[in-house]
C-alpha positions in Angstrom: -59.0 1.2 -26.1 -57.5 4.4 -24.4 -53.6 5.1 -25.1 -51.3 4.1 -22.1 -49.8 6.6 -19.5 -46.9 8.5 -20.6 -43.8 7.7 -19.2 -43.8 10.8 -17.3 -47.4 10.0 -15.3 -47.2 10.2 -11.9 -49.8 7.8 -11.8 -49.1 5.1 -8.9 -48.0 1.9 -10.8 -45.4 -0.3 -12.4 -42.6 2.3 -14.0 -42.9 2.2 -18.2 -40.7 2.8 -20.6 -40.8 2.7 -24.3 -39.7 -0.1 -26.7 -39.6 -1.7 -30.0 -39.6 -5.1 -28.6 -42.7 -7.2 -28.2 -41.5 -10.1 -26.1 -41.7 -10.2 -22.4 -38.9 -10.2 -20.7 -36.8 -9.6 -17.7 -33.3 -7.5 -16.9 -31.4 -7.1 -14.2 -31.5 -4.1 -11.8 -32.6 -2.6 -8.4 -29.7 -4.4 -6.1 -28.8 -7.0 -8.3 -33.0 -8.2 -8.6 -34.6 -8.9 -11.2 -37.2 -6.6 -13.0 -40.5 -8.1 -14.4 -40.6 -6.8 -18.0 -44.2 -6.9 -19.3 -45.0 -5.8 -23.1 -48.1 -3.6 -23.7 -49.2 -3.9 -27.6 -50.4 -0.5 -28.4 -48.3 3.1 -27.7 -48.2 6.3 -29.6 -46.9 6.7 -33.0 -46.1 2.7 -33.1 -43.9 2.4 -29.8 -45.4 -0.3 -27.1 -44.7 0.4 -23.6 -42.7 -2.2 -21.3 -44.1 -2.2 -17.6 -41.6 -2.6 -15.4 -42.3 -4.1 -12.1 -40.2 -3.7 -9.1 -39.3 -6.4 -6.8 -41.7 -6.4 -4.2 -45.0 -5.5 -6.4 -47.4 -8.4 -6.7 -45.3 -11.1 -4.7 -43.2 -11.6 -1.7 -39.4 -10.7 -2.2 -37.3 -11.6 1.0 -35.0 -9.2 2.3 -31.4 -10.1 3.1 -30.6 -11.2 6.3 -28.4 -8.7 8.7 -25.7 -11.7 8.8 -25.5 -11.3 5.0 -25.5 -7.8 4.7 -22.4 -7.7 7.4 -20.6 -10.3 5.4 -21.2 -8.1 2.2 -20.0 -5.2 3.7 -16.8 -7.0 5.4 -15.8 -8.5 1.5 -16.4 -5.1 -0.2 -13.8 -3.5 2.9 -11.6 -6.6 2.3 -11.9 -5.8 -1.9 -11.2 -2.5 -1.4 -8.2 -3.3 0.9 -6.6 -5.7 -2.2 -7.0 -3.5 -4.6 -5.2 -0.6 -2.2 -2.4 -3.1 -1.5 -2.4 -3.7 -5.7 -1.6 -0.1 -6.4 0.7 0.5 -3.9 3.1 -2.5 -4.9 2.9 -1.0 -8.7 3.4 2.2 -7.5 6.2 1.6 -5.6 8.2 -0.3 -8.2 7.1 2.3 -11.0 8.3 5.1 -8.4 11.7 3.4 -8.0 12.4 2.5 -11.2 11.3 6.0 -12.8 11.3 8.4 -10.4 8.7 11.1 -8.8 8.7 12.6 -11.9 9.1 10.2 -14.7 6.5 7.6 -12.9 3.0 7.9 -14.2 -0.2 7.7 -12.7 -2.3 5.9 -16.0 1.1 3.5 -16.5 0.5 2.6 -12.5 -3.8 2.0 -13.2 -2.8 0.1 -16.7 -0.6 -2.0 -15.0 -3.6 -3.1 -12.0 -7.3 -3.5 -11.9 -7.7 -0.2 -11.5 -8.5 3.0 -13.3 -7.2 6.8 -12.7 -10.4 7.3 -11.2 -10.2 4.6 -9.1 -6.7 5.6 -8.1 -7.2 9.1 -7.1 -10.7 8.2 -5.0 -8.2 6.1 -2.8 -4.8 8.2 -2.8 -6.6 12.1 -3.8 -3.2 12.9 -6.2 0.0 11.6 -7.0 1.4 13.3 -4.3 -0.6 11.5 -1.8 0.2 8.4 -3.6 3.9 8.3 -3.5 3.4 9.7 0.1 1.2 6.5 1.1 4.6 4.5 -0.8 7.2 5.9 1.1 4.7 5.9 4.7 4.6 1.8 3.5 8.1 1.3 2.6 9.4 2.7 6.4 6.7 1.3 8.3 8.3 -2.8 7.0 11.7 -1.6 8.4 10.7 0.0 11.7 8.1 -3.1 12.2 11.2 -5.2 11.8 12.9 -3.7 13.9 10.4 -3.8 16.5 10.1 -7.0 16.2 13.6 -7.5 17.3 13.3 -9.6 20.6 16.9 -7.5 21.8 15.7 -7.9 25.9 16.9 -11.8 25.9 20.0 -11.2 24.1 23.2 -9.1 25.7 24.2 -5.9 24.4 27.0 -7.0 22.1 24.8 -9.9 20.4 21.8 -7.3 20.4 23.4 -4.6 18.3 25.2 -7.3 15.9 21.5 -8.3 15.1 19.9 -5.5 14.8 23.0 -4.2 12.0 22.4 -7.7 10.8 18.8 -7.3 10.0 19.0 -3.9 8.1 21.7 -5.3 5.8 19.4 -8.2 5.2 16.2 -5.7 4.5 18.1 -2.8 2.3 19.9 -5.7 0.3 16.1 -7.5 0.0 14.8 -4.3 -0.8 16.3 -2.2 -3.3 13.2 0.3 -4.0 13.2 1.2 -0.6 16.8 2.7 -1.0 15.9 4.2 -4.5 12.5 5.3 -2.8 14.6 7.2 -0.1 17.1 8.7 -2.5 14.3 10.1 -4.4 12.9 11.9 -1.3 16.2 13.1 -1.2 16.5 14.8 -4.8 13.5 16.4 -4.0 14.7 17.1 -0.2 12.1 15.6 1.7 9.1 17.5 0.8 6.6 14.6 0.9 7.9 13.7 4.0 7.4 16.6 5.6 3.8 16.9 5.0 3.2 12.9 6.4 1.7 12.8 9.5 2.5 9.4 9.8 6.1 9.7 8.8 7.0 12.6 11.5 6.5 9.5 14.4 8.7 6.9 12.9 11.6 8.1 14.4 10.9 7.2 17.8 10.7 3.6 16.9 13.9 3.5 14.8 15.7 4.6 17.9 13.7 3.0 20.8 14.9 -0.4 20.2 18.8 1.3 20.2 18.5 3.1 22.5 17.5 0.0 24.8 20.7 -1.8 23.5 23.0 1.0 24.0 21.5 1.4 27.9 21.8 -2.3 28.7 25.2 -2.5 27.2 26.3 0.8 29.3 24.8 -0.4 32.4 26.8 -4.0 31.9 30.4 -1.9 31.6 30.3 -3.1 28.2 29.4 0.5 25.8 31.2 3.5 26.6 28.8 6.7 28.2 28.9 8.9 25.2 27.2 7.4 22.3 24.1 8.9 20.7 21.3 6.5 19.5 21.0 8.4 16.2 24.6 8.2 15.5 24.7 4.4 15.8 21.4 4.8 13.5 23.2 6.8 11.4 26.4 4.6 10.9 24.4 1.1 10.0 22.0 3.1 7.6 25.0 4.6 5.8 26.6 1.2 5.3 23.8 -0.5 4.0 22.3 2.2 1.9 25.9 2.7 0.6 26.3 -1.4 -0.4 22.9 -1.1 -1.9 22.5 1.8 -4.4 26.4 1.8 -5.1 26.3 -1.8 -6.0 27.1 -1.2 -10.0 29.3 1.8 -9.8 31.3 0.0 -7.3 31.6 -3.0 -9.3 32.3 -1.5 -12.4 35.3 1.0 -10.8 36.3 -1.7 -8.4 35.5 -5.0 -9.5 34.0 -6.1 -6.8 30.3 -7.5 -6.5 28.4 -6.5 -3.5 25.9 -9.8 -3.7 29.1 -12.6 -4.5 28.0 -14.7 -1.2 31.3 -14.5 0.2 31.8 -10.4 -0.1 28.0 -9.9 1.3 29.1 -12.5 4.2 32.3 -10.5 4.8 30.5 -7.3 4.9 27.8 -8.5 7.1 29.9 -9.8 9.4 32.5 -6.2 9.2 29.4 -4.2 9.7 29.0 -5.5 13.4 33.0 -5.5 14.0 32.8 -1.8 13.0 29.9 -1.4 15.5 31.1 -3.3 18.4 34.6 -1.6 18.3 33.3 1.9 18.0 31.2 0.8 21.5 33.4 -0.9 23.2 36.0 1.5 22.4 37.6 3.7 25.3 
């Protein structure tokens, strides 16, 4: 009985390979299929040959239908999209909490179900990655703010809201503020290079800068107030109350989150708004 073709034969046929084995049997492979695992008896020096055969070689093998190749595609985008959303909430906090510098790219994969690999084929570096954090972290706040229905309320009511609903995010959101004072210790150079970042202004000062025109053209604002001041003056109260918190409590004694101190301040952060407005 003649020897069987090498592995390397390039004659037309099942593919081989060699074994030790003597069973039949069959393994998993070519697109989650199943392989046919046929044992020959006889090779050189002692070794048997396994024939492998393909799906599709001696019987029918149905192929999948468009429908389920969409829906595979759609869960594999939806997959990817999870574990995206995964990393950036652990990169965030570990950003926060340590720094640009102290935070770690292998701490941020140990801590999801991800690897370093995994985490620079989405994000390219650690640059990119705490980019794509802080790109996150201001698109929630200017989405609030968007969301701000300020055309059915007057002026007054609209800018006491609109103070009212960045207290409530910065106090809610701590990182944020520690993500934005990092940017700042290393003077907005990852800003700078977002894209994305560059056209958030517009949106923080679109919806002020409907208030302040409805207030001006009811008599109620005075003519010479800048939308980026106003910006300016709730942003420095609230980042203030929020990543002061302990310093001020332990000089002062006085705790930012007792409910009836956050309540005052909420409420003095629109008087201080409305006055300044109003005054002439």
């Amino acid at each position: 009985m003649p020897e069987p073709t090498s592995p390397a034969s390039t004659t037309p046929g099942p593919a081989r390979r060699a074994c030790s084995r003597t069973a039949s049997t069959t393994v998993a492979g070519y697109n989650g299929l199943p392989f046919d695992v046929v044992t020959v008896p006889r090779g050189p020096r002692g070794l048997q040959w396994e024939e492998i055969h393909l799906p599709g070689e001696g019987k029918s093998v149905a192929a999948p239908s468009p429908e389920d190749a969409t829906g595979k595609a759609a869960e594999r985008r939806r997959d990817a999209e999870r574990t995206k959303a995964e990393i950036l909430d652990v990169a965030a906090a570990e950003f926060a909490e340590k720094g640009y510098d102290g935070a770690r790219v292998e701490e941020i994969a140990a801590k999801t179900r991800t690897t370093k690999r995994m985490i620079y084929y989405y994000f390219t570096s650690k640059d990119q990655l705490f980019v794509t954090v802080l790109e996150r972290a201001y698109t929630v706040i200017r989405n609030l703010e968007q969301s701000l229905d300020v055309d059915h309320l007057d002026a007054v009511d609209a800018i006491r809201q609109l103070a009212e609903l960045t207290f409530d995010h910065h106090e809610s959101h701590p990182g944020f503020v520690r993500l934005v004072s990092i940017e700042n210790i290393h003077r907005a150079e990852h800003i700078a290079r977002s894209s994305t970042l560059s056209t958030l202004a517009n949106p923080a000062l679109d919806v002020l800068t409907r208030i302040l025109e409805r207030g001006r053209a009811a008599g109620l604002f005075r003519g010479d107030v800048d939308a980026l001041d106003v910006h300016m003056a709730i942003s420095a109260f609230c980042v203030f109350r929020t990543a002061n918190r302990y310093t001020f409590n332990a000089i002062f004694g006085r705790d930012m989150l007792d409910p009836a101190t956050r309540e005052h301040h909420r409420r003095m952060l629109g008087d201080l708004l409305v006055s300044y407005l109003t005054a002439r």
